[in-house]
C-alpha positions, 0 to 999 in steps of 0.5 A: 423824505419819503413820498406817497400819494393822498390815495396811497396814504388813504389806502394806508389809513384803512389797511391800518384799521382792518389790522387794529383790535376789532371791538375798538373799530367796531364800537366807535359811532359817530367818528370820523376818521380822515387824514391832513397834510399837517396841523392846522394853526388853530389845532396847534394853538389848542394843543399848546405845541411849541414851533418846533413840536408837531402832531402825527394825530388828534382826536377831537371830540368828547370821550365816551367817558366825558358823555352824560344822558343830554349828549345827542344830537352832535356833529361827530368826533374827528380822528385826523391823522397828519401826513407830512408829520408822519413822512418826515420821520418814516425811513420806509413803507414798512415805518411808515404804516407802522407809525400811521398804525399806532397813531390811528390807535391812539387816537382811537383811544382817546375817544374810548377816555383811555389814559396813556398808560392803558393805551400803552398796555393794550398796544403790547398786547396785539403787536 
């Protein structure tokens, strides 16, 4: 499996950022992006995921779209993105940071209330 220290995977996470589309890292307020070794019981037991399924990220918030005038005044959303998930399926750095990319941007689209098919079509578009 590949190896990478927790200060290089949180370079990694930010290099990643800079590279995604601009208006969707700008506009996200209130959000929290950090990583984990791996799932919580408790985030694996809410996302229903069988012992042999795992998660490279998880947003957990309410989407701009689910948000009406009486949402304020709230601990933020949280992007977590989760290492050993990631490693275990990247041959090499170049993998690696490109895994860890289109996760972060999945993620970053749920919070937008994107649906797969529109996270997808606006992924072509900038790789």
């Amino acid at each position: 499996m590949l190896s990478i220290s927790d200060d290089e995977f949180s370079k990694l996470i930010g290099e990643c950022m800079d590279e995604l589309p601009e208006q969707y890292v700008l506009g996200m307020k209130n959000v929290l992006v950090t990583y984990e070794d791996d799932p919580s019981e408790e985030q694996r037991r809410k996302q229903k995921l069988q012992a042999y399924q795992t998660l490279f990220g998880l947003y957990e918030g309410v989407p701009l779209t689910k948000r009406n005038a009486g949402y304020q005044f709230v601990l933020p959303d949280r992007i977590t993105i989760f290492k050993n998930p990631i490693l275990q399926q990247s041959a090499d750095m170049v993998q690696l940071k490109a895994k860890v990319k289109h996760t972060l941007w999945h993620e970053i689209a749920h919070y937008y209330g994107l649906d797969h098919d529109r996270i997808h079509e606006i992924e072509r578009n900038w790789q």
